[in-house]
MIMILUM-99565 format. One record per residue: residue in one letter; x, y negated, z of N, C-alpha, C, O, CB in turn. Coordinates in nm, 3 decimals. Each point is the difference from the previous one (the first is absolute). Glycine has a CB too. Example, Ala and Ser with C-alpha at 12.3 -4.5 7.8 and 13.67 -1.06 7.14 Angstrom:
<rs>
(r A (1.319 0.569 0.780) (-0.089 -0.119 0.000) (0.090 -0.120 0.000) (0.104 0.002 0.066) (-0.293 0.115 0.059))
(r S (0.154 -0.222 -0.197) (0.082 -0.119 0.006) (-0.077 -0.109 0.073) (0.051 -0.111 0.017) (0.067 0.174 -0.232))
</rs>
This chain:
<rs>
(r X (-3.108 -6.798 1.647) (-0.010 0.046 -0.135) (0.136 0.046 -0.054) (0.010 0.094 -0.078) (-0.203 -0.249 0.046))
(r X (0.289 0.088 0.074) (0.165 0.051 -0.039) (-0.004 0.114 0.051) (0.115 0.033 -0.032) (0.027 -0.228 0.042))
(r X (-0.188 0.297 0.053) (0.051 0.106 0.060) (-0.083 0.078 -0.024) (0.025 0.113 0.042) (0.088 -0.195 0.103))
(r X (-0.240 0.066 -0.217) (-0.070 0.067 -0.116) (0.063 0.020 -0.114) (-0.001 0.104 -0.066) (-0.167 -0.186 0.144))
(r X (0.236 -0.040 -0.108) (0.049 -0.031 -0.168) (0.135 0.141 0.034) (0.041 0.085 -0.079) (-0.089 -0.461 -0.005))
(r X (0.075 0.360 0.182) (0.145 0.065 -0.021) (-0.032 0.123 0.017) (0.087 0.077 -0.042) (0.066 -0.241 0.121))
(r X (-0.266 0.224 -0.023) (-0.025 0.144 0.046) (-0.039 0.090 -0.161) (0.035 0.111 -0.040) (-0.148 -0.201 0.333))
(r X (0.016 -0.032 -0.364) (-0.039 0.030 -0.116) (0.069 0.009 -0.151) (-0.042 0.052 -0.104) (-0.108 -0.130 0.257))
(r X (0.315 -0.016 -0.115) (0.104 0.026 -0.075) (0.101 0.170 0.072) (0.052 0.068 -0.088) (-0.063 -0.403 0.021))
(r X (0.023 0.372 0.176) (0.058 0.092 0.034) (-0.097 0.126 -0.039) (0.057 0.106 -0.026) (0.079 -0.253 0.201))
(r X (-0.293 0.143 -0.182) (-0.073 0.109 -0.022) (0.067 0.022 -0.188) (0.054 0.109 -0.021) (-0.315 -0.169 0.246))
(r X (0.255 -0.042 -0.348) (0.035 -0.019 -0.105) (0.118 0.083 -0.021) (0.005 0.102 -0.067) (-0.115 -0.307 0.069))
(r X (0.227 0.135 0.079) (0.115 0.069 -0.015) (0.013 0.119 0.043) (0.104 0.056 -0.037) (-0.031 -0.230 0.038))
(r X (-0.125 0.219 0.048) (-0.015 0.181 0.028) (-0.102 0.020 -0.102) (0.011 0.120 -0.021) (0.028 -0.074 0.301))
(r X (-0.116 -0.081 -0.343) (-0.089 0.075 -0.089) (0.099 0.011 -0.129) (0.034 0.102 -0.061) (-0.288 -0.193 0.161))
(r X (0.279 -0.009 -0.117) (0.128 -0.026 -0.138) (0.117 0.084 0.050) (0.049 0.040 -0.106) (-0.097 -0.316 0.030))
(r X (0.115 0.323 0.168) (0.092 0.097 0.029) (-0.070 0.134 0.033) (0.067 0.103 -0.007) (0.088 -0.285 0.083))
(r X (-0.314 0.187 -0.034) (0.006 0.178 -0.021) (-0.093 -0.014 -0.185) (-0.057 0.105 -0.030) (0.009 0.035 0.399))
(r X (0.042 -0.201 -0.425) (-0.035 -0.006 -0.084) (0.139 0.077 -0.148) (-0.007 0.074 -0.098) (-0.184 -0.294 0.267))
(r X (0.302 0.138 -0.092) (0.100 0.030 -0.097) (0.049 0.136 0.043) (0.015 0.087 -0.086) (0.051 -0.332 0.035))
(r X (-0.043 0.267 0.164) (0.060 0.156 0.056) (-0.097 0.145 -0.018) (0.025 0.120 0.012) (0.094 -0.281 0.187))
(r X (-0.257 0.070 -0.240) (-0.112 0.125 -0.064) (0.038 0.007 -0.153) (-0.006 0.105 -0.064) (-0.226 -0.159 0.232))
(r X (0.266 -0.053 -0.215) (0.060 0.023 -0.176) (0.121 0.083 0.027) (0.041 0.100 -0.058) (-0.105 -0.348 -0.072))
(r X (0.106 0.189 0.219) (0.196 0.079 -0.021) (-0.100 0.123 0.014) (-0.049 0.055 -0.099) (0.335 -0.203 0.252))
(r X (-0.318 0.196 0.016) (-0.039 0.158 0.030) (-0.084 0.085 -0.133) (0.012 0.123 0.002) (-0.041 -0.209 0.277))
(r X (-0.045 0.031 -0.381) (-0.036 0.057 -0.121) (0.115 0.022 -0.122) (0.001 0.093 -0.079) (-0.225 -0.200 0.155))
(r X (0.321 -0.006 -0.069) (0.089 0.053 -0.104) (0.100 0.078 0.057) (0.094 0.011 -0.079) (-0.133 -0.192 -0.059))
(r X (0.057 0.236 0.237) (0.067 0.072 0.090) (-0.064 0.137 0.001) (0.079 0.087 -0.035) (-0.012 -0.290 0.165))
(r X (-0.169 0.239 -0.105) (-0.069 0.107 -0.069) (-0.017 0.022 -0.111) (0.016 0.120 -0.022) (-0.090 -0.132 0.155))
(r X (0.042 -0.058 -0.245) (0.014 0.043 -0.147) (0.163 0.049 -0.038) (0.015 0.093 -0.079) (-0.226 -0.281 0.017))
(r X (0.337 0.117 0.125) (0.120 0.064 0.014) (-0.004 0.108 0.032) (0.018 0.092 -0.080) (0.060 -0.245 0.117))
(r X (-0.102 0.169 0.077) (0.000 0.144 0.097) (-0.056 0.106 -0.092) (0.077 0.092 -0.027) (-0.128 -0.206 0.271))
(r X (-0.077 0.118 -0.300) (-0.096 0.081 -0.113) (0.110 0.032 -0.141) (0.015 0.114 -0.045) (-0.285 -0.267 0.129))
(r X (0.328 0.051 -0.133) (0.063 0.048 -0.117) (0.119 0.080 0.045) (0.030 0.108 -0.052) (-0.109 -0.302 -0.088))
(r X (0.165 0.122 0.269) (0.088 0.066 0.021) (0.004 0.186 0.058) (0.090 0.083 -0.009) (-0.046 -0.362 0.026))
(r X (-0.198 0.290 0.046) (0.004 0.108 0.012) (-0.022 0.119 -0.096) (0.023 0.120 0.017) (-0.056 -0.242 0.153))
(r X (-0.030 0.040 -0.298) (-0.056 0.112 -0.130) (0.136 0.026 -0.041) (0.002 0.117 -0.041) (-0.250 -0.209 -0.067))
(r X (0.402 0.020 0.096) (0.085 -0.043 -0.051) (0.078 0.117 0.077) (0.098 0.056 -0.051) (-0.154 -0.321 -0.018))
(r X (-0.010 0.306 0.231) (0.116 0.073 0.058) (-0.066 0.137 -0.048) (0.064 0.100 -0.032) (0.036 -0.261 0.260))
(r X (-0.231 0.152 -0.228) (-0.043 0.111 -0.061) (0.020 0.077 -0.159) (-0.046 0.112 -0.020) (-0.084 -0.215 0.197))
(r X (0.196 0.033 -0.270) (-0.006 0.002 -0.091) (0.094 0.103 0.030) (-0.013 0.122 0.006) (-0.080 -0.328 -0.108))
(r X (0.252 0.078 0.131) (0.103 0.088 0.008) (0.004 0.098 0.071) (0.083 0.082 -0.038) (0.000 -0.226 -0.010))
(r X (-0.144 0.174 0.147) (-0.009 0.129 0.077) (-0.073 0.128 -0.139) (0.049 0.111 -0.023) (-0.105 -0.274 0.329))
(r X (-0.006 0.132 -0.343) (-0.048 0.147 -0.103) (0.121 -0.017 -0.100) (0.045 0.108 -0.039) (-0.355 -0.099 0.035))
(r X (0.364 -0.103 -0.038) (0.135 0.026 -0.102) (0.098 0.050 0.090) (0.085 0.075 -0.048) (-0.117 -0.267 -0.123))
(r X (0.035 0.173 0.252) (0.125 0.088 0.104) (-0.026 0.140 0.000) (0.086 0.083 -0.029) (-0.060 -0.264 0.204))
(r X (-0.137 0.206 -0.145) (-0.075 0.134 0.029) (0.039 0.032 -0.159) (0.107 0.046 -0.038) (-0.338 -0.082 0.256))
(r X (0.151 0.010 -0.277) (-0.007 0.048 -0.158) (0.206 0.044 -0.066) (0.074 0.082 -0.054) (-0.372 -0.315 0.007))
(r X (0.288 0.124 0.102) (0.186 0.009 -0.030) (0.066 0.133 0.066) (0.094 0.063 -0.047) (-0.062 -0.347 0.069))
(r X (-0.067 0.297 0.037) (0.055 0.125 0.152) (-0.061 0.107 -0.084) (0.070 0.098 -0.022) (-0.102 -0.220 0.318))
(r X (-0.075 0.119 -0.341) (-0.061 0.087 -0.076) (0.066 0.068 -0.084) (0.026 0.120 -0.001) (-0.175 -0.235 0.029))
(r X (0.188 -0.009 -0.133) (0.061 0.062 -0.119) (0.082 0.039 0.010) (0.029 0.085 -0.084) (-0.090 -0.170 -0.015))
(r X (0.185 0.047 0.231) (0.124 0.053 0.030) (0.001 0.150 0.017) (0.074 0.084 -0.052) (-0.027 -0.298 0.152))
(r X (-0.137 0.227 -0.024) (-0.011 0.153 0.061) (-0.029 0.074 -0.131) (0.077 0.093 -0.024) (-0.182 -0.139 0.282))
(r X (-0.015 0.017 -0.369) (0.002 0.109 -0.102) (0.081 -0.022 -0.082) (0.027 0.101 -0.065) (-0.216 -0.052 0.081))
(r X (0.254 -0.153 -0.052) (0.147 -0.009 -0.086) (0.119 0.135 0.004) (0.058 0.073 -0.080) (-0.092 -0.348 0.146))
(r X (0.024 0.248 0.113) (0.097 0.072 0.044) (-0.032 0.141 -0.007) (0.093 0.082 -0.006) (-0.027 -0.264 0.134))
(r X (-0.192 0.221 -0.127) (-0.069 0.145 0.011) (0.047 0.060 -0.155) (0.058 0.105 -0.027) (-0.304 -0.174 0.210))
(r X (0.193 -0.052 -0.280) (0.026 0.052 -0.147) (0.173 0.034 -0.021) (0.042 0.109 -0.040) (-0.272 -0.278 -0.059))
(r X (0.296 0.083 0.126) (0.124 0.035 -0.026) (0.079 0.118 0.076) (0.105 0.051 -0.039) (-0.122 -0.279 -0.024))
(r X (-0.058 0.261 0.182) (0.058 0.120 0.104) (-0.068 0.107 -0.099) (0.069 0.099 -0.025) (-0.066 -0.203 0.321))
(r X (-0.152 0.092 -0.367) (0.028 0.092 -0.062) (0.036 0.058 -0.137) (-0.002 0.113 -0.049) (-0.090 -0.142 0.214))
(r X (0.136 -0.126 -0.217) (0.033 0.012 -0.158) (0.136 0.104 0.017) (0.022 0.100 -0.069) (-0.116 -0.382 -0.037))
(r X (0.177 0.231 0.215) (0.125 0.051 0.043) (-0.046 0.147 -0.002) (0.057 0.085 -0.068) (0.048 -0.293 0.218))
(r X (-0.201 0.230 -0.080) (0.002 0.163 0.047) (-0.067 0.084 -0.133) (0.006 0.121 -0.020) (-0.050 -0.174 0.318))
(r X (-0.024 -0.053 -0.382) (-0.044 0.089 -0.092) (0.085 0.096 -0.067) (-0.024 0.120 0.000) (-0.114 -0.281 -0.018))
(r X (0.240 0.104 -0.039) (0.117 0.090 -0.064) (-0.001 0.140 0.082) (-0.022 0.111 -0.049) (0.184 -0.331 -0.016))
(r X (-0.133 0.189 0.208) (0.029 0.170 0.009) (-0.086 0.038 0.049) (0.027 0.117 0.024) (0.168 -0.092 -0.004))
(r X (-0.331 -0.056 0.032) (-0.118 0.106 -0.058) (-0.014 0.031 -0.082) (-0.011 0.122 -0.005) (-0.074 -0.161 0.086))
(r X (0.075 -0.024 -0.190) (-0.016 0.055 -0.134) (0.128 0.126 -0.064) (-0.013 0.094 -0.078) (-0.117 -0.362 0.047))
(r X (0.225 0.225 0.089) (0.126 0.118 -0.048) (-0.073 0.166 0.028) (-0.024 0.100 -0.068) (0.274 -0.288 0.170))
(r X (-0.273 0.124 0.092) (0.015 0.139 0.046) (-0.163 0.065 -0.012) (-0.041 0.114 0.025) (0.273 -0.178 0.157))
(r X (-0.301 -0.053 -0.227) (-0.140 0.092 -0.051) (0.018 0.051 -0.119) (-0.070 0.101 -0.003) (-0.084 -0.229 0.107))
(r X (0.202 0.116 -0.190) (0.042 0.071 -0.155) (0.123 0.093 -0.010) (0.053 0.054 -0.097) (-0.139 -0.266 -0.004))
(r X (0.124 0.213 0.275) (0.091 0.097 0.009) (-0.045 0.144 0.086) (0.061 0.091 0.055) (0.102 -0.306 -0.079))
(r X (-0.353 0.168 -0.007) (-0.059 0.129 0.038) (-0.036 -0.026 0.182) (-0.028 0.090 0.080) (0.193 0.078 -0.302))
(r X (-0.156 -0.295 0.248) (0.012 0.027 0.214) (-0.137 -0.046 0.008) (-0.073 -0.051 -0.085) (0.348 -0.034 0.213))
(r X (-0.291 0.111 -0.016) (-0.207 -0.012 0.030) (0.020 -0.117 0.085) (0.100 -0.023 0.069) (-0.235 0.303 -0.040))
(r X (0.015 -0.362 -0.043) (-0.007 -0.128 0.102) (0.097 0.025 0.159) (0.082 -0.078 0.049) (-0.370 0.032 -0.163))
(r X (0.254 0.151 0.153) (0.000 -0.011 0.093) (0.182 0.020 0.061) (0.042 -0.038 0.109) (-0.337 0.100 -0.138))
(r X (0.370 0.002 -0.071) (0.146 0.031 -0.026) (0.027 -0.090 -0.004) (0.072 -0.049 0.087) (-0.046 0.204 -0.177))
(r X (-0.083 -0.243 -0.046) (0.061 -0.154 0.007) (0.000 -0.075 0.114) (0.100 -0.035 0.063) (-0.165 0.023 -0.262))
(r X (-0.034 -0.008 0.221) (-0.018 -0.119 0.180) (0.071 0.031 0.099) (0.049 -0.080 0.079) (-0.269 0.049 -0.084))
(r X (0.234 0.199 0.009) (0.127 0.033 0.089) (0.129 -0.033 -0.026) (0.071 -0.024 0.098) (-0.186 0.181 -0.056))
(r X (0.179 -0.166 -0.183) (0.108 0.024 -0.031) (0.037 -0.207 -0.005) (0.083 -0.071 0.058) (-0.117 0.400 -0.204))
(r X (-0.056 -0.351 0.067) (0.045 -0.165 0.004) (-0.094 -0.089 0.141) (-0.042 -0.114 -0.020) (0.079 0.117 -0.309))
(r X (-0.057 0.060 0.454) (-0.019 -0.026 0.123) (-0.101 -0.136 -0.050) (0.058 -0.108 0.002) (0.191 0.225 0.143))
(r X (-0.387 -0.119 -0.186) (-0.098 -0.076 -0.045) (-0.150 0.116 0.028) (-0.017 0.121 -0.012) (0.210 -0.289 -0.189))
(r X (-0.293 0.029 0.249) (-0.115 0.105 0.006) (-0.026 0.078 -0.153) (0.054 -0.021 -0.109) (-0.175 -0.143 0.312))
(r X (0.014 0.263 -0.160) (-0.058 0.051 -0.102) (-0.087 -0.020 -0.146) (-0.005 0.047 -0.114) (0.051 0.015 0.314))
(r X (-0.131 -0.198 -0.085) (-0.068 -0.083 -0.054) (0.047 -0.090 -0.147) (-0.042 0.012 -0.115) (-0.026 0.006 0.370))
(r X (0.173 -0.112 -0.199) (0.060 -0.051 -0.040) (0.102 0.058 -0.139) (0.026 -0.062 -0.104) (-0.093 -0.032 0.346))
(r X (0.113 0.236 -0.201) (0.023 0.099 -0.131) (-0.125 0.034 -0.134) (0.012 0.023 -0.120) (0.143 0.094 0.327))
(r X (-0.257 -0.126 -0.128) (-0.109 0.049 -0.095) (0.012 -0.170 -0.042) (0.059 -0.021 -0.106) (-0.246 0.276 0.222))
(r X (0.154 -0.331 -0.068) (-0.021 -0.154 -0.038) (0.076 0.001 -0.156) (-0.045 -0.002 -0.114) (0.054 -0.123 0.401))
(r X (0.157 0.130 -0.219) (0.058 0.002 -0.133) (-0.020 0.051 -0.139) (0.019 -0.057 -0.107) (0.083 0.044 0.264))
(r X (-0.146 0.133 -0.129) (-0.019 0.104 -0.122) (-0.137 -0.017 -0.077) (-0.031 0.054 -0.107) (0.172 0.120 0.241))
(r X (-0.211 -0.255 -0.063) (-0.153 -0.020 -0.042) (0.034 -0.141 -0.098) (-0.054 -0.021 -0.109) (-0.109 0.131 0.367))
(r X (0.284 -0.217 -0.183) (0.008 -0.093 -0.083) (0.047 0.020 -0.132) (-0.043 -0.051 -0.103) (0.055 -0.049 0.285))
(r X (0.119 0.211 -0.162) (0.063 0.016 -0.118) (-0.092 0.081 -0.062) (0.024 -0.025 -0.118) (0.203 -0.005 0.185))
(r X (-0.343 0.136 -0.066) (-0.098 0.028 -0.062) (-0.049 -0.127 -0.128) (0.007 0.010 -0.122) (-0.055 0.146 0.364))
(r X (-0.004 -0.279 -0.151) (-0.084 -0.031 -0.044) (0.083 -0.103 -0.111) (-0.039 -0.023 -0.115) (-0.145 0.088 0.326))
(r X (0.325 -0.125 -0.139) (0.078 -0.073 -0.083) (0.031 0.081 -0.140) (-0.003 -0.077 -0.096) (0.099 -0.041 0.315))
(r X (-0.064 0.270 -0.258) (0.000 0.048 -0.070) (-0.105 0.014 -0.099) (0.016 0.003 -0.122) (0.125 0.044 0.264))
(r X (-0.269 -0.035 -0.066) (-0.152 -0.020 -0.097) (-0.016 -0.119 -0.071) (-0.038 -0.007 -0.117) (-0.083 0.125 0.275))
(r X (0.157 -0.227 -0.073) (-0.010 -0.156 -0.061) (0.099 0.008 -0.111) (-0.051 -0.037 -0.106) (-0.004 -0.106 0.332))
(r X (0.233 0.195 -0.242) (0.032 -0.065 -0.123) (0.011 0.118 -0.061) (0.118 0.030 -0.023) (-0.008 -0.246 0.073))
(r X (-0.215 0.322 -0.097) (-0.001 0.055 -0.095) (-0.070 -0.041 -0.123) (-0.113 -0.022 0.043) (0.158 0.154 0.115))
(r X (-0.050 -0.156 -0.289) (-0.050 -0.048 -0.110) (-0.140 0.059 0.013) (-0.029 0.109 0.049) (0.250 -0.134 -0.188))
(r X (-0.321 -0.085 0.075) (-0.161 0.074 0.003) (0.006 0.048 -0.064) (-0.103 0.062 0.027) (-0.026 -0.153 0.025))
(r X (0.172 0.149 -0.163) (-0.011 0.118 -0.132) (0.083 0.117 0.076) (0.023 0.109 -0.052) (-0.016 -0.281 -0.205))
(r X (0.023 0.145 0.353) (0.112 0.169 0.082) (-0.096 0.086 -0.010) (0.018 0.116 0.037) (0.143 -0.193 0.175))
</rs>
């Protein structure tokens, strides 16, 4: 009977040790789960961040360039003079002139 008693205390102690290493292995996954929404998060604020860098930088390359499109379009030159002359696409010339269009429409008084 002792070597029952003891087989039936060693079956115990493995049930009570995979018992506890199945709690750990669940709070070990609920870690794993937050930590991955967590890497995900920051991954779209990285992205998003990278984002804003790039059109920050787009706006100010062309706040810079607005000035002298705008000179040499009121100095009579056609899109296409300009983009040659200040070495920028075409596109990007019309871009300008459409903004300063529209920036000009916005702060004119509603009674104009």
């Amino acid at each position: 009977m002792s070597y029952e008693t003891a087989l039936l205390g060693i079956i115990a102690i493995l049930i009570v040790i995979t018992v506890f290493f199945y709690v750990k292995y669940l709070g070990i996954q609920a870690e794993n789960k937050a930590l991955k929404e967590i890497v995900e998060v920051n991954a779209k604020t990285i992205e998003n961040l990278k984002a804003s860098r790039v059109a920050v930088k787009e706006v100010i390359e062309n706040f810079s360039s607005h000035e002298d499109v705008m000179k040499l379009r009121n100095a009579g030159k056609s899109v296409a003079e300009i983009a040659e002359m200040l070495k920028m696409p075409e596109n990007k010339v019309e871009m300008i002139i459409k903004f300063d269009k529209i920036k000009k429409e916005k702060s004119k008084p509603l009674d104009a």
